[in-house]
C-alpha positions as CSV (number, residue, x, y, z in Angstrom):
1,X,20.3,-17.1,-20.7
2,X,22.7,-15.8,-18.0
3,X,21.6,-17.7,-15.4
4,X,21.5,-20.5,-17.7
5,X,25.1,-20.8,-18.5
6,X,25.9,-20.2,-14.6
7,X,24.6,-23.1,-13.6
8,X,26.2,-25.3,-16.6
9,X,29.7,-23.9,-15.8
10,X,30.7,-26.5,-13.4
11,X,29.4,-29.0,-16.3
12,X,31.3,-27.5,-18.5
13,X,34.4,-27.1,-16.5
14,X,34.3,-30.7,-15.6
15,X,33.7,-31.7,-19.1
16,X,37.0,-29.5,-20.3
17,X,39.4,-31.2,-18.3
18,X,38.0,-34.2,-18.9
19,X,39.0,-34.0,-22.6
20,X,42.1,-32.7,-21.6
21,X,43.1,-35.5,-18.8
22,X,42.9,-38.4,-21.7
23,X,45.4,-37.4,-24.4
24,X,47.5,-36.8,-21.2
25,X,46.9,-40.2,-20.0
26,X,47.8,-41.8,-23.4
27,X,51.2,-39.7,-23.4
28,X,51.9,-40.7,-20.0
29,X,51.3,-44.5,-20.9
30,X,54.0,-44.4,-24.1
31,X,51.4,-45.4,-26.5
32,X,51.1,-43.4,-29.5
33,X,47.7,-42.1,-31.1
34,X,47.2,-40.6,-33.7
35,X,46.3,-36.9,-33.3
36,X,43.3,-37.4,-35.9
37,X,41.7,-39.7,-33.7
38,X,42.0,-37.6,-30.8
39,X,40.7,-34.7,-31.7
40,X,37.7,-36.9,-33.8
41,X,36.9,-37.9,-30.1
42,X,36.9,-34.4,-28.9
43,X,34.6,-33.1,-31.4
44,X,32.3,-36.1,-31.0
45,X,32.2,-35.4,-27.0
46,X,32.1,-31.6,-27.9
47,X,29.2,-32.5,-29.9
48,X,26.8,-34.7,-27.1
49,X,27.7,-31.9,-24.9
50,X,26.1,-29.1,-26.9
51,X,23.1,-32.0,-27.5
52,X,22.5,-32.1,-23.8
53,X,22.8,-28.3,-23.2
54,X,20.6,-27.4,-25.9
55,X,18.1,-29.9,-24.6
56,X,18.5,-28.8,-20.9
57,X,17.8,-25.4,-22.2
58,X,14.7,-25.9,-24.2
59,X,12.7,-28.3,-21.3
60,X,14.2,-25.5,-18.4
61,X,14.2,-22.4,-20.3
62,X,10.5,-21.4,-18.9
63,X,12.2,-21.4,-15.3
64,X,15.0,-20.0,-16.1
65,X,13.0,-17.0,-17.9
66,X,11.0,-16.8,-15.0
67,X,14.0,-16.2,-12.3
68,X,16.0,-13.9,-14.4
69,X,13.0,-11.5,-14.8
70,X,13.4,-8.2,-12.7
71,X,9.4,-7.1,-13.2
72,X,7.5,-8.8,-10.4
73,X,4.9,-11.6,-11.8
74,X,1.1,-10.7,-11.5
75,X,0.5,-14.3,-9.7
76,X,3.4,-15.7,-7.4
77,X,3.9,-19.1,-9.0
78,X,1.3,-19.3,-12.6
79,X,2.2,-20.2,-15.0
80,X,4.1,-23.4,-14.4
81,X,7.5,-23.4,-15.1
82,X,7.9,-26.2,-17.3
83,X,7.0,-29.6,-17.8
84,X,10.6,-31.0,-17.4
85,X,11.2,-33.1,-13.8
86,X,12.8,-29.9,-11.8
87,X,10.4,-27.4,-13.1
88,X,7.5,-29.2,-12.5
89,X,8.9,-30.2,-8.7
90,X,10.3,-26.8,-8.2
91,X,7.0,-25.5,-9.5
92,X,5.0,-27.1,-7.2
93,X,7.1,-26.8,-3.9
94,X,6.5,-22.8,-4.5
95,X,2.6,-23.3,-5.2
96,X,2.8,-24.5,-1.3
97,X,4.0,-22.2,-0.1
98,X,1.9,-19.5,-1.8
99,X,-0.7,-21.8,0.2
100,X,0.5,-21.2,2.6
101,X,1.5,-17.5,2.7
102,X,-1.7,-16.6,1.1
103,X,-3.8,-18.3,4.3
104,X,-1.2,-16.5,6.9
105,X,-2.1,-13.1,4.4
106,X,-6.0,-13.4,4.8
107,X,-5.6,-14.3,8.4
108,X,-3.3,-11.3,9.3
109,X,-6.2,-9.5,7.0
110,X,-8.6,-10.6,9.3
111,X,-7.6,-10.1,12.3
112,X,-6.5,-6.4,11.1
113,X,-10.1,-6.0,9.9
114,X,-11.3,-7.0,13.4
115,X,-8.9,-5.0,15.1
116,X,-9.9,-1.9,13.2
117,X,-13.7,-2.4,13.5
118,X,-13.2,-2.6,17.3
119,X,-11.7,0.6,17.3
120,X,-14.0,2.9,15.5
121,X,-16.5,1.2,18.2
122,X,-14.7,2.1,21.0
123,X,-14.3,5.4,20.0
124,X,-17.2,6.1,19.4
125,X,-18.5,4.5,22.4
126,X,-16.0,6.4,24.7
127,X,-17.6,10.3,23.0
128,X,-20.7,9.5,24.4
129,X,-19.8,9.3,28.0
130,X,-17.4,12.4,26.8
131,X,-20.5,14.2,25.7
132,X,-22.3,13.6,29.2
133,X,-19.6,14.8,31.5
134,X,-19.6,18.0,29.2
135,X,-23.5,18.1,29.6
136,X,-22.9,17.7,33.7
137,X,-20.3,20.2,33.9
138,X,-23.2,22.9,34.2
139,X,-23.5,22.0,37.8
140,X,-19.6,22.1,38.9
141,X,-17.9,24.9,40.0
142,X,-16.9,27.0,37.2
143,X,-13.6,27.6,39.0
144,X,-13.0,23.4,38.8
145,X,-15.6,23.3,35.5
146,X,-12.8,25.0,33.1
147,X,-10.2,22.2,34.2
148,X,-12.6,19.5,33.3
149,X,-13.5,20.6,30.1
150,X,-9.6,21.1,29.5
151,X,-9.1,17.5,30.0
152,X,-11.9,16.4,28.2
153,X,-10.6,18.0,25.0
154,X,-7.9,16.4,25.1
155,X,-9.5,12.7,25.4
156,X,-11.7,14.1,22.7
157,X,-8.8,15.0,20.5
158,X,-7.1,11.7,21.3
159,X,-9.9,10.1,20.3
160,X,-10.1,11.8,16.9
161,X,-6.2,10.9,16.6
162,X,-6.8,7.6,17.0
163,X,-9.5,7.0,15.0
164,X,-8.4,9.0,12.0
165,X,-5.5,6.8,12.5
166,X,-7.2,3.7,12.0
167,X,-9.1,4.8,9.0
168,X,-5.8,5.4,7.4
169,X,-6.1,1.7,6.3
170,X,-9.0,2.1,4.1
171,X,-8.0,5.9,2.9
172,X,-9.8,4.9,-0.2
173,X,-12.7,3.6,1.1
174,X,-13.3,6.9,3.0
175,X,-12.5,10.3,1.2
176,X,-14.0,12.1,-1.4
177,X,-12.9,14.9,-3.4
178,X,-14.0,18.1,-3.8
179,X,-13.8,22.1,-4.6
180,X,-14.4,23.9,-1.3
181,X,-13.6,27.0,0.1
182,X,-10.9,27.6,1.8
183,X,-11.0,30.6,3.8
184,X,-14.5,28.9,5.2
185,X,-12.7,25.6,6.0
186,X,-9.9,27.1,8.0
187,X,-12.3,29.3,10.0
188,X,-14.0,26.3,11.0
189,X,-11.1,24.3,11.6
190,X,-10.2,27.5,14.3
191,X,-13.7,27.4,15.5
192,X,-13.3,23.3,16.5
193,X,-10.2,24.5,18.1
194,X,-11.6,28.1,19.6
195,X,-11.4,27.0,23.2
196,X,-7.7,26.0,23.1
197,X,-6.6,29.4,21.2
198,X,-8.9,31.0,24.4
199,X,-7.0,28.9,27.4
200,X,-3.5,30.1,25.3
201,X,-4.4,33.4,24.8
202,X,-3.6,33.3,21.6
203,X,-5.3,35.0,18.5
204,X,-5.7,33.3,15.0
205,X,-4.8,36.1,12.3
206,X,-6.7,35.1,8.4
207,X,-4.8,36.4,5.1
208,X,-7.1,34.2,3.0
209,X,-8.9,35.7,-0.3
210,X,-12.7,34.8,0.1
211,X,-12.6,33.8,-3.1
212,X,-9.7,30.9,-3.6
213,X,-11.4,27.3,-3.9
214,X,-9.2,24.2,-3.7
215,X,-9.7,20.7,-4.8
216,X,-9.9,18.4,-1.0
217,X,-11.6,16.3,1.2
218,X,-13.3,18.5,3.8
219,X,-13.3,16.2,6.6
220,X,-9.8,14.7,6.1
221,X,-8.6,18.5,5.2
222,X,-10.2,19.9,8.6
223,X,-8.5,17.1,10.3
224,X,-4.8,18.0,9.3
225,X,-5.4,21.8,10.1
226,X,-6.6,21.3,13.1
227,X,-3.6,18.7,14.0
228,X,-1.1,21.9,12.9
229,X,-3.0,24.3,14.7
230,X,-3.0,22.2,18.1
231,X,0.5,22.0,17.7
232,X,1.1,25.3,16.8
233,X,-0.8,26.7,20.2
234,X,0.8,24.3,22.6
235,X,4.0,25.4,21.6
236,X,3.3,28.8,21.0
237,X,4.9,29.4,24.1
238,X,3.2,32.1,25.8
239,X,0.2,33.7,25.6
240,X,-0.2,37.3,23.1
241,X,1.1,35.3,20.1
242,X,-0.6,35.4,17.1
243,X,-1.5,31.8,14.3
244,X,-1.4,33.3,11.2
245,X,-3.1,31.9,8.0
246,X,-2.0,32.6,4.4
247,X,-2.7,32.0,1.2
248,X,-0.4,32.4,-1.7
249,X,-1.3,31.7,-5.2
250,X,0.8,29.6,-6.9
251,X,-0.2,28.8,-10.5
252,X,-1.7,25.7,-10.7
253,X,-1.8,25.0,-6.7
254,X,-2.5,27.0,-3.7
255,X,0.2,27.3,-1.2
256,X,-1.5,27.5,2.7
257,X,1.1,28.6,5.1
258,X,-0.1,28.2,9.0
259,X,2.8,30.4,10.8
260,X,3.3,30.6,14.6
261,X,5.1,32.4,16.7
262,X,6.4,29.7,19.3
263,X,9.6,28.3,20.5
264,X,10.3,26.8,17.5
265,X,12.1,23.2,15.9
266,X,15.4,22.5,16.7
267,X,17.1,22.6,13.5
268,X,18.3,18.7,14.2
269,X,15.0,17.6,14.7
270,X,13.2,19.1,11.9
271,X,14.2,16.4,9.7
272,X,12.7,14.3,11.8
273,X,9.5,15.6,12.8
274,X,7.1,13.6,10.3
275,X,8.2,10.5,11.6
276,X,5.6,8.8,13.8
277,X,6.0,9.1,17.6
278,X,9.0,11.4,17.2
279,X,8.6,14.1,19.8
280,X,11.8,15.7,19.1
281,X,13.1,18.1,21.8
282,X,10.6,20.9,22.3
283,X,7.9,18.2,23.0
284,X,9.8,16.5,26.1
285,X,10.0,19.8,27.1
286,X,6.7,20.5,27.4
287,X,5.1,17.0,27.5
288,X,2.3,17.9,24.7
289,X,3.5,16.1,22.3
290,X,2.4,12.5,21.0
291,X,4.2,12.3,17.8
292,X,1.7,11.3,15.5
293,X,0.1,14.6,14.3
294,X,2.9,15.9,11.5
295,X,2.6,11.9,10.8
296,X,-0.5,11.8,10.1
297,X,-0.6,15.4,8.5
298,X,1.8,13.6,6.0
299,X,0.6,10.6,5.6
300,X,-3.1,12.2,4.7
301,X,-1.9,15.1,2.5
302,X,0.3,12.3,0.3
303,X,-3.1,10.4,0.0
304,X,-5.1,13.3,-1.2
305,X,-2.2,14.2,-3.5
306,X,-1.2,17.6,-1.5
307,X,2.4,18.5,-0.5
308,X,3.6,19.6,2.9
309,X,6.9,21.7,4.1
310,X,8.0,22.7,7.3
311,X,9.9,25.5,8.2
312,X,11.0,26.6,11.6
313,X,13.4,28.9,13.5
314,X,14.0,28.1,17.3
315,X,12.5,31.0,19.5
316,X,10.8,32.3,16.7
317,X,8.4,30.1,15.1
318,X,7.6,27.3,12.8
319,X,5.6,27.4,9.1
320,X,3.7,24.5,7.5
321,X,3.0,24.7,3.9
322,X,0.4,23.0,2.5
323,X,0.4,23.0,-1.7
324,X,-3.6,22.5,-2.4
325,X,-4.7,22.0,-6.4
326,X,-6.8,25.2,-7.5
327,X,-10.0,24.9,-8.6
């Protein structure tokens, strides 16, 4: 009704002086009326002009219903908006372009769907040559051997990055739920990552009871620890450190903190460290960073309904929480 009676005010307006620009005329010409008659006119005019508005209402109020709604409509333009002449029009000019955003929608769809099918492929195809060059390393050098195989983990955990990336985009397509241990999946998140905690020197420490079950997705769950823990070695900043693992029970939820003992977030960046490709100050410092894994930590744990906090203390270390439903 609001919008309604914005649009009529000019109308109105108009109409208003109007009435009041012919008495004036009539005094201005010296001819006396009588005030009866005047104001019989006014009424009369009063009256076609709350015919018209009611009528203008009742063929337009659909539209006008429609664009004064705050809730979004469950189809763009349906139904119509009315059969009066501007409705109807109106009506249709939007049904073309919800043509024509809906065809640019299912092509950008496409072409995403394509995009991401070519990925998985490639990485896939690019661990098998990985997997060979790991196989061949048995008749290098062991003094050159160890740099290899340093390299190669880090294309292999690219790879994971990216394709754990693309899989984002069909989350739901791709996880499933369930009660797992989780002193047995940390261990083997450590164990996918035993050869960087060897080349750092540093030692993972487990404060875990054997016994506390969480609600997850294993693969998805591994995937975010072992993100944290590569970050947590390559800036633990020297070997002798120690990753520690605990869990704290916390009602309804398990709380897993994954402490280092590194150099640390400066305190400006630690607001900032989810964001993707955000490598803050510590990682152009040592140029390990790609900022993508706290994303994607993020971005997973909100999917599989788990929370994540980070604290940190420069030349200390940094803590990542991770609040996990109990089973």
């Amino acid at each position: 009704m609001k919008l309604f009676w914005k649009e009529q005010l000019p109308l109105i307006l108009f109409f208003t002086a109007q009435m009041l620009l012919v008495p004036f005329v009539y005094g201005l010409t010296g001819e006396g009326r009588p005030v009866r008659i005047i104001l019989y006119g006014i009424l009369l005019s009063v009256s076609v002009l709350g015919i018209y508005l009611g009528y203008r209402y009742f063929t337009h109020r659909a539209m006008y219903k429609s664009l004064s709604s705050e809730e979004p409509p469950g189809e763009l333009f349906n139904p119509p908006l009315g059969d009066a002449a501007l409705p109807e029009a109106f009506h249709e000019r939007l049904a073309q372009f919800e043509g024509l955003y809906r065809e640019q929608l299912h092509r950008h769809q496409s072409r995403t769907e394509q995009h991401l099918t070519f990925m998985n492929r490639w990485v896939h195809q690019m661990k098998t040559p990985l997997s060979v060059i790991q196989l061949t390393l048995s008749d290098v050098e062991e003094e050159h051997a160890e740099s290899i195989r340093e390299e190669l983990e880090r294309i292999r955990k690219g790879l994971d990055m990216v394709l754990y990336s693309a899989r984002l985009e069909h989350f739901e397509q791709d996880f499933a739920v369930e009660a797992i241990g989780l002193l047995g999946a940390t261990r083997e998140a450590v164990v996918e990552n035993r050869a960087l905690f060897i080349r750092k020197g540093i030692t993972p420490k487990f404060e875990i009871d054997p016994e506390a079950r969480v609600f997850t997705d294993a693969k998805w769950f591994r995937f975010m620890l072992g993100q944290i823990l590569t970050n947590a070695l390559n800036y633990s900043g020297g070997p002798g450190k120690e990753v520690v693992l605990t869990a704290e029970d916390a009602g309804e939820h398990i709380r897993l903190h994954i402490r280092d003992e590194g150099i640390g977030i400066a305190p400006e960046d630690i607001d900032r460290v989810f964001r993707p490709y955000f490598t803050g100050e510590r990682g152009r410092q040592y140029l390990e960073s790609t900022g993508m894994g706290l994303y994607l930590v993020r971005e997973i744990a909100g999917m599989l309904g788990h929370n994540v906090e980070l604290e940190s203390t420069p030349g200390k270390g940094t803590t990542i929480s991770l609040s996990l439903r109990k089973v």
